[in-house]
C-alpha positions in Angstrom: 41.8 6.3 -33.1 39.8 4.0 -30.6 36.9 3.5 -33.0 39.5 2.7 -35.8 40.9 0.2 -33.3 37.7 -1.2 -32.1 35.9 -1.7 -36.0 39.0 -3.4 -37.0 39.0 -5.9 -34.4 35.6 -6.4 -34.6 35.6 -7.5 -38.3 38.8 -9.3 -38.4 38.4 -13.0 -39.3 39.1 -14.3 -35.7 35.9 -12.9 -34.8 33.9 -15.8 -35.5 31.3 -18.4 -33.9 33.6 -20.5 -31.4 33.3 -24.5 -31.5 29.8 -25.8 -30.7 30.7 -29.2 -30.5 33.8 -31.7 -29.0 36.7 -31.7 -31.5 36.5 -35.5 -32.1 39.3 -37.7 -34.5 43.5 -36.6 -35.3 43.9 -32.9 -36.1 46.4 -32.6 -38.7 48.4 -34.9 -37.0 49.8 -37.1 -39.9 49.0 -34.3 -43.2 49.9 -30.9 -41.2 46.6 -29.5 -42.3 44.8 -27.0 -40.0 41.8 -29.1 -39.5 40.2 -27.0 -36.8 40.1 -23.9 -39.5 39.3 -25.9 -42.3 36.5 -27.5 -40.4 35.3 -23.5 -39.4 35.6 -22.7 -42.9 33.0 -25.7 -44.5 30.9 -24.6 -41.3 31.2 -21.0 -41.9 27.8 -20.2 -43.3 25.8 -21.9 -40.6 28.2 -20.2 -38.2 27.3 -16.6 -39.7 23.2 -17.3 -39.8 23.6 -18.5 -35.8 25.7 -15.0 -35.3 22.9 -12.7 -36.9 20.4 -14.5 -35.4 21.7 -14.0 -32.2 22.7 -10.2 -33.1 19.2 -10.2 -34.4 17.7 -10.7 -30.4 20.0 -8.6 -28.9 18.7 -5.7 -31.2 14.8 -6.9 -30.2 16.4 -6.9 -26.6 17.4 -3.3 -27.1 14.2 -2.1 -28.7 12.0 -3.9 -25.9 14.1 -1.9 -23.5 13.8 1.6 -24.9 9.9 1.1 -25.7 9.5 -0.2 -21.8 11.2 3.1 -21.2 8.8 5.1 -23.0 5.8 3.1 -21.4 7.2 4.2 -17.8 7.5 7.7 -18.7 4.5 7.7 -20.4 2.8 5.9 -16.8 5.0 8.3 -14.8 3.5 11.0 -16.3 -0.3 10.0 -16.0 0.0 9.1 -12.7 1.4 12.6 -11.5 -1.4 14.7 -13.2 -3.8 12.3 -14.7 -4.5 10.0 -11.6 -7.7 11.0 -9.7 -5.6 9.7 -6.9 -2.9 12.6 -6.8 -3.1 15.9 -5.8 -1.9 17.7 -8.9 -4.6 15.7 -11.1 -5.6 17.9 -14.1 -8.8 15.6 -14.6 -10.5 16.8 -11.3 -11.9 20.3 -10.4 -10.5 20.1 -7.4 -6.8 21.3 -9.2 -8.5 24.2 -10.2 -10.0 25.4 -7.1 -8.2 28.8 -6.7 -10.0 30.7 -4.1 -8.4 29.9 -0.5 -10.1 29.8 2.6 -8.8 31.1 6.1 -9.3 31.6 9.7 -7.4 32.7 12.7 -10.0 30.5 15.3 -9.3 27.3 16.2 -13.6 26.6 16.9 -13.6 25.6 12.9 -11.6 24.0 10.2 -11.6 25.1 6.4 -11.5 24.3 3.0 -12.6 25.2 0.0 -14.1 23.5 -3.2 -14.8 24.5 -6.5 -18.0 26.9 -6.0 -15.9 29.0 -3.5 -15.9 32.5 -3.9 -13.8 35.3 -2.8 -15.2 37.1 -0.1 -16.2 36.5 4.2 -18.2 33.6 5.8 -19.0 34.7 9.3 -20.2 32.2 11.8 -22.0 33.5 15.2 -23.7 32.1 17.8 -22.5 28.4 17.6 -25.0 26.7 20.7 -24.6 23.1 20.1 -22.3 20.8 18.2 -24.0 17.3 16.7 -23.7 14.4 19.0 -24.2 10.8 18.2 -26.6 8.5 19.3 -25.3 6.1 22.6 -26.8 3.6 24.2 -24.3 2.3 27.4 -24.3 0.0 30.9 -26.5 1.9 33.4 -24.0 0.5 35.7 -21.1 -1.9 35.6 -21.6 -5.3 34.1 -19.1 -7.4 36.1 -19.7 -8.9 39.5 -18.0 -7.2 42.3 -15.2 -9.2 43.8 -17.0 -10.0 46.8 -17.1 -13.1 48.3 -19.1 -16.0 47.6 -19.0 -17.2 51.0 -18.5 -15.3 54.1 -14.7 -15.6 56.2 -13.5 -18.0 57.5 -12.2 -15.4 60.1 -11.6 -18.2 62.9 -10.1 -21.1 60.6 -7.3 -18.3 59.1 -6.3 -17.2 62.3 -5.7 -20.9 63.4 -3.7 -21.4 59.9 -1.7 -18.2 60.8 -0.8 -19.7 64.1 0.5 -22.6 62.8 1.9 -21.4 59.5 3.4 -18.1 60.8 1.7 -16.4 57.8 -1.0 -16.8 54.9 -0.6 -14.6 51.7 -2.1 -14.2 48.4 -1.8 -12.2 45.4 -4.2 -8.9 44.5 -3.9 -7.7 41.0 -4.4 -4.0 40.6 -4.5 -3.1 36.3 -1.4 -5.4 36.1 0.2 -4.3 39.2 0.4 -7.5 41.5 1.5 -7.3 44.8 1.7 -10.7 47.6 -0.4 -9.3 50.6 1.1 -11.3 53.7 -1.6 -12.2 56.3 1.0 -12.3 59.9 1.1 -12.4 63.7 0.8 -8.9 63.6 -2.2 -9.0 61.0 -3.9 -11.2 63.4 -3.3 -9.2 66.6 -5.0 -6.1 64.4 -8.1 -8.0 63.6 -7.8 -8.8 67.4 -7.9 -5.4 68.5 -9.6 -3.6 65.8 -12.0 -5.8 63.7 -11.2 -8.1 60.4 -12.6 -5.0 58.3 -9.9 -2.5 59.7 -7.0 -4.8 60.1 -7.7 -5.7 56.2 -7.7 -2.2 54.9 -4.7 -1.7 56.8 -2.9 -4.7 55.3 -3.8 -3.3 51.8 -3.2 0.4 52.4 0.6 -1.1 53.4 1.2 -3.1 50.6 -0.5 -0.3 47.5 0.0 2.8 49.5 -2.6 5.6 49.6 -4.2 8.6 47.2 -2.7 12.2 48.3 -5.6 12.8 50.1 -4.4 9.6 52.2 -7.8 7.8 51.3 -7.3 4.2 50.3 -6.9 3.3 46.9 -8.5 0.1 47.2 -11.4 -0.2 49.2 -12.3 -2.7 51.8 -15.4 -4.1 52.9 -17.1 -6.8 55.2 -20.7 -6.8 54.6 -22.7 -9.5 55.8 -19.9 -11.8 56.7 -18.5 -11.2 52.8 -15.2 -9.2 52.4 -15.1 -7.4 49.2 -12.7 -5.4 47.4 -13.0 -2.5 45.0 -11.0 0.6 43.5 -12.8 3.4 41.2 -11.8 2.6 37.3 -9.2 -0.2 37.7 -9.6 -3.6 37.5 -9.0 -6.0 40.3 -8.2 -9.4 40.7 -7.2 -12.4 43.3 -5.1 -15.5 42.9 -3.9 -18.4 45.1 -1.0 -18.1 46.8 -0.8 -20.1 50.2 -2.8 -23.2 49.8 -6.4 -22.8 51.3 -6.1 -18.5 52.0 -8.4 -17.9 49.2 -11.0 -20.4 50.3 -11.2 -19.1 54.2 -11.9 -15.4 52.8 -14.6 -16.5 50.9 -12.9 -16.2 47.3 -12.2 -18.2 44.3 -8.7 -18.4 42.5 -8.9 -15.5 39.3 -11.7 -13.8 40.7 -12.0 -10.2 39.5 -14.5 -7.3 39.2 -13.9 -6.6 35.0 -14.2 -8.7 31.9 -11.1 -10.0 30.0 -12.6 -9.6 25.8 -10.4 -12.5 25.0 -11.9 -15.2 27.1 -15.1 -16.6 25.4 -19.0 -16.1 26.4 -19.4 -19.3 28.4 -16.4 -18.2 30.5 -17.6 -14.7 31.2 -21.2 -15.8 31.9 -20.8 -16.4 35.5 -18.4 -13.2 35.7 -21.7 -11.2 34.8 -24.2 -9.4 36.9 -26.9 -10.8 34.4 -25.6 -14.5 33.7 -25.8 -15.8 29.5 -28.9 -18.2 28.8 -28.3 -20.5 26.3 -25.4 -21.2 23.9 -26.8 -19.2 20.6 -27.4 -15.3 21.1 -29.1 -13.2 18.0 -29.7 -9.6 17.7 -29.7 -7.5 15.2 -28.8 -3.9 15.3 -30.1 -0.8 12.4 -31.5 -4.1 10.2 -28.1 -5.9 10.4 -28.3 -9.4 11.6 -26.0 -10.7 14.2 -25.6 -14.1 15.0 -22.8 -15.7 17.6 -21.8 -19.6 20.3 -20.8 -19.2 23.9 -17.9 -20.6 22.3 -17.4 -17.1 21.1 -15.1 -14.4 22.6 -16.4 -10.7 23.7 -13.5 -9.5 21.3 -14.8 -11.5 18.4 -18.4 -10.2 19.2 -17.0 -6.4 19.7 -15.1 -6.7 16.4 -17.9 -8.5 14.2 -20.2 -5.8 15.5 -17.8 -3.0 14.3 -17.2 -4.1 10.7 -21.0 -5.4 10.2 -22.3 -1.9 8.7 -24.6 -1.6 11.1 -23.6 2.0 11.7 -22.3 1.6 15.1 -19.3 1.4 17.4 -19.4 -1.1 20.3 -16.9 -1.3 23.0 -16.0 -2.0 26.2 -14.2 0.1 29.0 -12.6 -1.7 32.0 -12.4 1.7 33.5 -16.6 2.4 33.9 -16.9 -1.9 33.3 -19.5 -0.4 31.1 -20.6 -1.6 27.1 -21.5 0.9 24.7 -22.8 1.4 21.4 -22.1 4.2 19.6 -24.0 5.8 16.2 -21.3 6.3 13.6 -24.4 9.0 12.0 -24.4 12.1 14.3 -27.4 13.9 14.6 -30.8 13.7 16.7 -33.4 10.9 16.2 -33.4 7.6 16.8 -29.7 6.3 15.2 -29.5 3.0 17.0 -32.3 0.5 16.8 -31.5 -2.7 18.6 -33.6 -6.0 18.5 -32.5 -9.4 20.8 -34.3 -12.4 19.5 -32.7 -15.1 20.8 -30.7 -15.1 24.0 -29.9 -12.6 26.0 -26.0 -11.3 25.3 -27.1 -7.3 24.8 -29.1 -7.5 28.2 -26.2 -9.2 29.9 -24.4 -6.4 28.5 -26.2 -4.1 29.5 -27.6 -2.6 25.8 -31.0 -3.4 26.0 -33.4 -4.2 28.7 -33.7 -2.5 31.8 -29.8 -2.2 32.5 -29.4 0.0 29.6 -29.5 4.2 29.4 -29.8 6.1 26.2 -28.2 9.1 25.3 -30.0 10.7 22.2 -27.3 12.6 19.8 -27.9 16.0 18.9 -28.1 18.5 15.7 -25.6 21.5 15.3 -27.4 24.7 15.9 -25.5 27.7 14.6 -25.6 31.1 12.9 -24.2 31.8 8.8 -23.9 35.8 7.8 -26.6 36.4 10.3 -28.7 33.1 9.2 -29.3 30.2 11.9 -29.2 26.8 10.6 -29.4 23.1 11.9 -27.2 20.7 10.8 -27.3 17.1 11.8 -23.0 16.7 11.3 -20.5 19.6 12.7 -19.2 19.0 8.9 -21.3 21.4 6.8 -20.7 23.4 3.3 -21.5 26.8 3.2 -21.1 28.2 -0.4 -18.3 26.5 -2.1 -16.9 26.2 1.6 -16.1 23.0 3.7 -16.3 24.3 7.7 -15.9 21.7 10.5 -17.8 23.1 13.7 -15.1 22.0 16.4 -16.6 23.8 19.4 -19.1 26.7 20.4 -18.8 29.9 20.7 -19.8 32.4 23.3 -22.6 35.3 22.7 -21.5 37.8 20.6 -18.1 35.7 19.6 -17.7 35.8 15.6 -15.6 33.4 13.7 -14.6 35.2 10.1 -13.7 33.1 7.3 -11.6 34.5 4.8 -11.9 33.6 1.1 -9.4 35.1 -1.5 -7.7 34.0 -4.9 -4.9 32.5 -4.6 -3.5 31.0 -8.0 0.4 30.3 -7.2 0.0 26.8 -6.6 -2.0 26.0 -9.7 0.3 28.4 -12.0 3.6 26.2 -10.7 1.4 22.9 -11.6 0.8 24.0 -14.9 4.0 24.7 -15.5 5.5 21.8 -14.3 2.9 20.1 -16.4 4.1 21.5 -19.6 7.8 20.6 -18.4 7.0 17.2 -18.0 4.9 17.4 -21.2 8.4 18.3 -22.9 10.0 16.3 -21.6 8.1 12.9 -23.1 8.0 14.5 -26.1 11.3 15.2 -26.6 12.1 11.6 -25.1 10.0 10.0 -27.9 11.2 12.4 -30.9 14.3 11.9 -30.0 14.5 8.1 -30.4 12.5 8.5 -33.4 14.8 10.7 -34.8 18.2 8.8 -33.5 20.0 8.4 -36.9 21.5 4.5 -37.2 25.0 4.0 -38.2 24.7 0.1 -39.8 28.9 -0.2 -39.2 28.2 -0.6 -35.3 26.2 -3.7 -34.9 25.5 -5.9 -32.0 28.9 -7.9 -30.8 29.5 -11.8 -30.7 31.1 -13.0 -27.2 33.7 -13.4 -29.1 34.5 -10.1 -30.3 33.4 -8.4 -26.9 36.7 -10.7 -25.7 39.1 -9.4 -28.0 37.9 -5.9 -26.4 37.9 -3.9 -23.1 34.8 -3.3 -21.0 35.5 0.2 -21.8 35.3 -0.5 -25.8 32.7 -2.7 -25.2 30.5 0.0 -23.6 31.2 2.9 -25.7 30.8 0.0 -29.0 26.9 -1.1 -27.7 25.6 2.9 -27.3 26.4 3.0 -30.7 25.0 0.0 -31.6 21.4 0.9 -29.7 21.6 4.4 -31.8 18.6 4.8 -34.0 16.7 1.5 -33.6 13.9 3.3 -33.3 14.2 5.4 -36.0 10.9 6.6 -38.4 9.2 4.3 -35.9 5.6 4.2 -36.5 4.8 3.5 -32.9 6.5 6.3 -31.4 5.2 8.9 -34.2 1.8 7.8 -33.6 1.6 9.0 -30.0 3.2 11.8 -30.1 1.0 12.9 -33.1 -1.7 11.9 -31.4 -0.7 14.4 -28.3 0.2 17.2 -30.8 -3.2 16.9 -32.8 -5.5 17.1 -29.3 -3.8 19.6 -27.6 -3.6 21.9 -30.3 -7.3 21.4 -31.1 -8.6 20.6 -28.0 -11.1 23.1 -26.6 -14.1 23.1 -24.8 -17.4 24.8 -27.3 -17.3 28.7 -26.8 -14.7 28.2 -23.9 -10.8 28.8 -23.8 -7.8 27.2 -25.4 -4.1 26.4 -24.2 -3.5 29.4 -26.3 -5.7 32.1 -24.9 -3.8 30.6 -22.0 -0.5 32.3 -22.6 0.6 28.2 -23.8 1.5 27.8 -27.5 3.9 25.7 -29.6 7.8 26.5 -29.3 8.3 26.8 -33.3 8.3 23.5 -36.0 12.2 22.7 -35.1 10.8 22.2 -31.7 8.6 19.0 -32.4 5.8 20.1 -30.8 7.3 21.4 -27.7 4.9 24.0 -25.5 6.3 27.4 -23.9 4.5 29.4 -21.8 3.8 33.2 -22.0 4.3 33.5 -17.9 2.1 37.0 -17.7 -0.7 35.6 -20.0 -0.9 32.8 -18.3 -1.5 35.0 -14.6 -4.2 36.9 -16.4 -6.3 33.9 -17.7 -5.7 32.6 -13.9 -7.2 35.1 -12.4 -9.7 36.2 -14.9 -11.1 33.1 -17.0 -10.4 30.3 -14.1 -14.0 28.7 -14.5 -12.8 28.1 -18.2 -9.4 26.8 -18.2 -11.0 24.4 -15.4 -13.3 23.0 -18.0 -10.9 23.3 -20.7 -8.8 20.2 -18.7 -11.8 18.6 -16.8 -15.2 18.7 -19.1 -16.0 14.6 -19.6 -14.1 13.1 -22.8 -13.8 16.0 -24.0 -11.3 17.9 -21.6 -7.8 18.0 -22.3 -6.5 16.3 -19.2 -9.4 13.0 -20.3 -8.2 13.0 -23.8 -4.6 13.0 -23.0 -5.4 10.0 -20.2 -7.2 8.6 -23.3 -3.8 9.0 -25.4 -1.7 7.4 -22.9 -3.8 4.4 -22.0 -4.0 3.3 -25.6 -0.5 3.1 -25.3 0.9 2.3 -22.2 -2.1 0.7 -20.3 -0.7 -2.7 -19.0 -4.2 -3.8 -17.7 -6.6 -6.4 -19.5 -6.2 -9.3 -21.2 -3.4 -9.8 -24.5 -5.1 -7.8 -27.2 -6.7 -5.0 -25.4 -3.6 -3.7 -23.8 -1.4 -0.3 -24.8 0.1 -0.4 -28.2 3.6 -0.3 -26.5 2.4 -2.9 -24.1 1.6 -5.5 -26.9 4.7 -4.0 -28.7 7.7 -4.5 -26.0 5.0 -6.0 -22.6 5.9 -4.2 -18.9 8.0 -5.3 -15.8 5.8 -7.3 -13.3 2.8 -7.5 -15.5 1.3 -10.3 -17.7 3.0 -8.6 -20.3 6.1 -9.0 -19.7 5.8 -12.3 -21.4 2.9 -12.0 -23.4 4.5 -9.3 -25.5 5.4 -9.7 -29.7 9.0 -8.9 -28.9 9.3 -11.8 -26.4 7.6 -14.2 -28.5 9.5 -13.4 -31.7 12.9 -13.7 -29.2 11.5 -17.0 -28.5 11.2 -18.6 -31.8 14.3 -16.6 -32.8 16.2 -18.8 -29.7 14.3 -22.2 -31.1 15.8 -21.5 -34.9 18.7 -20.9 -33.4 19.2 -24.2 -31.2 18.1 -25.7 -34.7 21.2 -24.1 -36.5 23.0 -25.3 -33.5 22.3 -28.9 -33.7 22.5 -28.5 -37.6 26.4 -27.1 -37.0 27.3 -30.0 -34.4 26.1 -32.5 -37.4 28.4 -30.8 -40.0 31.4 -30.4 -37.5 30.7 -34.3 -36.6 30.7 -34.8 -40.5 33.8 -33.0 -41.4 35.9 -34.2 -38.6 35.1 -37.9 -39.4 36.3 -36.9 -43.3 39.8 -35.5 -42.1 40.2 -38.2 -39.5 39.7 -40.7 -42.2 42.3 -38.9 -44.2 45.0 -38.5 -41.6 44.1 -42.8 -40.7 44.3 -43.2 -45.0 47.2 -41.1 -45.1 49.4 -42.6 -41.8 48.5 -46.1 -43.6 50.4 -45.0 -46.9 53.0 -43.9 -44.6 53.7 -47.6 -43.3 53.1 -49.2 -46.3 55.7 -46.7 -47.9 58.0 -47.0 -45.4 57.6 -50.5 -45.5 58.7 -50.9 -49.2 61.6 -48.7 -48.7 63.0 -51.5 -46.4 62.2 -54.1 -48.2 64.4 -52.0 -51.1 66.9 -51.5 -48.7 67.8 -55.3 -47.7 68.1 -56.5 -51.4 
């Protein structure tokens, strides 16, 4: 009863084009015509070519949608098993890789590729792992933070006198404390020596190791008071005016580098001060070129991402610089070259202040064989082993390789799901019979309806536009054709798989014969690897093949996916550049022609009725008029 309710309200008469333009001059005023209807009516054929124009993009609308559907099931599809990118991709060997590899030691890690076999790798007797090449500091590169003058001893026990106290601030890796210089500081250095009554003033204010030795050392060498603390950083500000000066230090003083200051800054920080502003090296043939004006982390990070094959860096624990071979192995890694300044001696990385440790090959034992290695990352017969550590005499590491084909019997089977599932998507729209009584509805019909109507009206509407389309039945004939043919010469099919067609009502549909399918798994697995895989001519490359030519949203207008140029794709250059859009774009210029067309003829014919009522109220008075003139004779 609905659907008889809702087709006779959408073909009644009211459900028309409403007014495009201002209703201008008397309606009806003075003849009692129904001007506004009449003027509908003499405008009712422009009225109906605006309406099926407009019904005529809201179908394009609809199609664009469902083939934009298809392209992202299609894309779905390819990018779960055709995409070298994912791990169920049926275009690599990797897929197909059934043997499994196994061991209970942590000393190795395992894999397994494509050659694997089943069977046992045993490694023995694993003396050495590879090194890298390093070449480091011999010692640290900053200064101490000694002073640069000796104390003042005499001048900051007068300033103590009269002040009551001196203090400045001692940075230890962030931590800053105010050490207080007192009465009772001076009374110590009275009685047991500067030296002693220092430590004691810094052992107070940082406490001790558990061994109660100090955790910052002081000294007084030559006149110089210097402190120091085993892999931390130190450093001294101002605090009271003039403390600093009478111990013989400077304001920021400190015994490591700061990487974000730049090279002029750190010079005089160094043990080996910078000469010059321009500093060139290069390092394994890679040119390196850098100002003083330049900071240690900019050098460090330049260094790193110039392919020279090395890691520089810095630690503020040893103040050391190192440069690390990103190649393990013995031989010479690292080859460094200065030739102009003197940044990588200052650095300690070339010269005299430098030390080279030389890397190292892996030495180890395979079923009983020894190799060398120059990576702890080898392949051993279809087998990827990472050497993590060595072993002691007589300890064995077993590797176990069996066939394990679970995982790749549940991919193929969700493949051939999936593989249903398009095709069913596709045959079904192509199939989707129209019914011509439900077409697309005017605003004004969809008011004269309920949301409810409304929705239930449109699926019916958008049933069977794609119908018989030639598209659709391309693809999926395509898809159909190459994987019932597709085999590789003298190799396997789908079929000798246990994977053959469901029947002809089925449209192509695939079901699988689960026992077959084990058998060829465990039997024929070379084959059904190159069945999928072999270049061009491999199912999985043929079906990529299939689906790029029609959903491949890359390229310029013209090259694209036949449902690309068809219906375009969201976020692409095709989602304008597409013959759907551009035919709904001239569609909406014809119709804002019609438009203009109906606001002339609406302007027409209410200027002709408005004459008439003006013609027809002036034979009114003149009527009237005679009848009074009647009337008085």
């Amino acid at each position: 009863m609905e659907e008889v309710k809702m087709s006779t309200s959408v073909n009644s008469s009211t459900s028309t084009l409403s007014s495009l333009s201002a209703k201008t001059g008397m309606a009806g005023l003075v003849s009692g015509l129904d001007t506004e209807s009449l003027v509908e009516s003499l405008t009712s054929t422009n009225r109906s070519k605006i309406e099926k124009q407009q019904q005529s993009i809201q179908k394009l609308e609809w199609k664009q949608e469902s083939y934009r559907n298809v392209s992202k099931a299609l894309k779905e599809f390819q990018s779960k098993y055709l995409d070298v990118l994912s791990s169920t991709n049926f275009r690599g060997a990797k897929l197909f890789n059934t043997i499994k590899a196994s061991t209970t030691s942590s000393k190795l890690g395992v894999s397994t590729t494509s050659g694997a076999a089943a069977g046992t790798i045993k490694i023995t007797n694993v003396k050495q792992l590879a090194t890298s090449q390093t070449i480091s500091s011999a010692t640290g590169v900053t200064q101490s933070l000694t002073g640069t003058s000796d104390v003042d001893e005499a001048g900051l026990l007068a300033d103590i006198s009269a002040d009551g106290s001196k203090s400045f601030l001692l940075n230890l890796d962030g931590k800053v404390r105010t050490v207080t210089l007192d009465a009772d500081f001076a009374a110590a250095v009275g009685t047991d020596g500067f030296e002693t009554a220092m430590q004691d003033k810094i052992d107070s204010v940082f406490g001790k190791k558990s061994d109660n030795s100090s955790i910052i050392d002081v000294t007084l060498s030559a006149g110089k008071l210097g402190f120091s603390s085993d892999g931390s950083q130190l450093t001294v500000n101002s605090l009271s005016s003039g403390t600093l000066t009478k111990l013989g230090l400077t304001d920021g003083q400190t015994d490591r580098l700061t990487t974000t200051k730049t090279l002029a800054d750190l010079s005089s920080s160094l043990g080996v001060p910078l000469a010059g502003d321009d500093f060139n090296f290069s390092i394994n043939g890679k040119d390196f070129s850098f100002k003083s004006t330049d900071s240690l982390a900019a050098v460090m990070s330049k260094v790193n991402a110039g392919g020279a094959g090395v890691t520089m860096a810095y630690s503020s624990i040893t103040d050391k610089f190192s440069l690390t071979a990103t190649e393990t192995g013995s031989g010479e890694n690292i080859s460094l070259t200065e030739t102009t300044g003197n940044l990588m001696d200052a650095l300690g990385l070339s010269g005299a202040g430098s030390q080279t440790e030389y890397g190292q090959n892996a030495e180890l034992e395979v079923n009983g064989v020894a190799i060398v290695r120059s990576s702890n990352n080898i392949e051993v017969n279809g087998v990827k082993i990472e050497l993590k550590d060595t072993t002691a005499i007589d300890e064995e590491l077993v590797i176990n390789l069996s066939t394990d084909t679970t995982d790749l019997k549940e991919t193929i089977k969700s493949f051939v799901e999936d593989y249903n599932n398009l095709l069913d998507m596709m045959n079904g729209l192509v199939k989707e019979k129209a019914d011509k009584s439900y077409t697309p509805l005017t605003e004004a019909q969809k008011g004269e309806m309920s949301d409810k109507e409304v929705e239930s009206w449109e699926k019916k509407a958008k049933a069977g536009l794609l119908q018989n389309d030639s598209a659709l039945k391309t693809i999926t004939s395509k898809m159909q054709t190459m994987i019932y043919g597709s085999a590789v010469k003298g190799g396997i099919t789908l079929f000798n798989m246990g994977i053959s067609s469901s029947g002809y009502t089925e449209n192509g549909k695939l079901k699988i014969d689960e026992e077959k399918l084990q058998t060829a798994l465990e039997t024929r697995g070379d084959e059904i690897k190159d069945l999928f895989t072999t270049e061009k001519t491999g199912l999985a490359n043929q079906l990529n093949t299939i689906i790029d030519s029609a959903a491949k949203t890359s390229g310029v207008k013209g090259t694209r996916g036949s449902l690309i140029e068809l219906a375009g794709y969201e976020s692409t250059l095709s989602n304008t550049e597409n013959n759907i859009t551009e035919t709904i774009t001239r569609t909406n210029k014809s119709i804002t022609k019609l438009k203009e067309i109906l606001k002339n003829q609406e302007t027409y014919y209410w200027g002709k009725f408005s004459a008439l009522e003006t013609a027809l109220q002036q034979l009114n008075s003149q009527s009237a008029m005679i009848t009074s003139f009647g009337s008085s004779s």
